[in-house]
N, C-alpha and C positions, 0 to 999 in steps of 0.2 A: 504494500500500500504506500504508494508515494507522501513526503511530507516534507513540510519544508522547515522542518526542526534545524536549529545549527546556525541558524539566521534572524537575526530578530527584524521585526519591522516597527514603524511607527504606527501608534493607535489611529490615528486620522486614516491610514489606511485598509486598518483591519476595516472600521465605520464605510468606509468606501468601497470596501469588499462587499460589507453587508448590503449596503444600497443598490448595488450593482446586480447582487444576488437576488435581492427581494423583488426587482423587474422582472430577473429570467435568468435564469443563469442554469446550466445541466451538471453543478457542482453536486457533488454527492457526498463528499467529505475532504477535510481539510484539518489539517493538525498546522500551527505554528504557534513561534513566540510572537510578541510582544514589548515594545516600550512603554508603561502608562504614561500618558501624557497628564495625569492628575490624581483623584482620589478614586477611591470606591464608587462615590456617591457620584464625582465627572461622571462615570465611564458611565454607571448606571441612568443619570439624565440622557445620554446620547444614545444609550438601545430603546430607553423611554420612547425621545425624539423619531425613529423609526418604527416604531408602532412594536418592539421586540416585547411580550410578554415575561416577567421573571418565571419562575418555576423552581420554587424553594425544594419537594418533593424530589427532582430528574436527581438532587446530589445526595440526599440522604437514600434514596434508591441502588445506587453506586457503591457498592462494599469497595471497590478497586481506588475508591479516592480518597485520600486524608483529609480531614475534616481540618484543612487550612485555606480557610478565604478563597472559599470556593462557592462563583455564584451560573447558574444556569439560564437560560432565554429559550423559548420558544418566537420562531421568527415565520410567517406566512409567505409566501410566495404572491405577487398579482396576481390575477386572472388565473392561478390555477387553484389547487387543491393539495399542494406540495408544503411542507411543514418544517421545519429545520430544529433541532436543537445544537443549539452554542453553550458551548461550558469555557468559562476563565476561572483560571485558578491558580495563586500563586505556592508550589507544592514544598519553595526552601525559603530560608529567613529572607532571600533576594527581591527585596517587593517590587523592585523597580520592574523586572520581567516577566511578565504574564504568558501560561500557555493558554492556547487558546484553541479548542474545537470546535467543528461546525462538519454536523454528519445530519443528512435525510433521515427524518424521524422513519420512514419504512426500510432502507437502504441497510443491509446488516454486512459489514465487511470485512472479508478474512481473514484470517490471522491476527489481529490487530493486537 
């Protein structure tokens, strides 16, 4: 499963990612870091701002995640019927670096 771990990006981008995705996009998943560009609560007004749903439930569901500053979204696709879940999660004391997924709520992927 390709990813693009190893590289960080800036948060204006991942937001950009998301936007791009939520018109159309045949992404199915996606693993990368992150730079936060602010707090918890920035990052969380800007999936606000794109209509992203939280989803307190998707990380306590997760036995595979440590229970560090880990928050989830649900994010809708336009015009179709396609559902996304996004998890950031910072998993070392490094807060500056965020990882960041985005898998198709149907989409189940090998190996991962």
């Amino acid at each position: 499963m390709p990813t693009l771990e190893g590289s960080y990006f800036e948060e204006s981008e991942v937001i950009a990612t998301l936007k791009s995705w939520k018109i159309g996009s045949s992404i199915q998943y996606l693993r990368l870091e992150f730079v936060r560009a602010g707090s918890n609560e920035d990052f969380k007004a800007k999936m606000l701002e794109i209509n992203a749903d939280p989803v307190p439930e998707a990380v306590n569901g997760n036995p595979n995640l440590p229970n560090l500053d880990v928050s989830s979204w649900s994010l809708h696709q336009e015009n179709s019927n396609v559902e996304a879940w996004i998890t950031i999660a910072n998993f070392t004391a490094d807060r500056e670096h965020v990882h960041f997924t985005l898998r198709n709520k149907l989409f189940e992927p090998e190996n991962l």
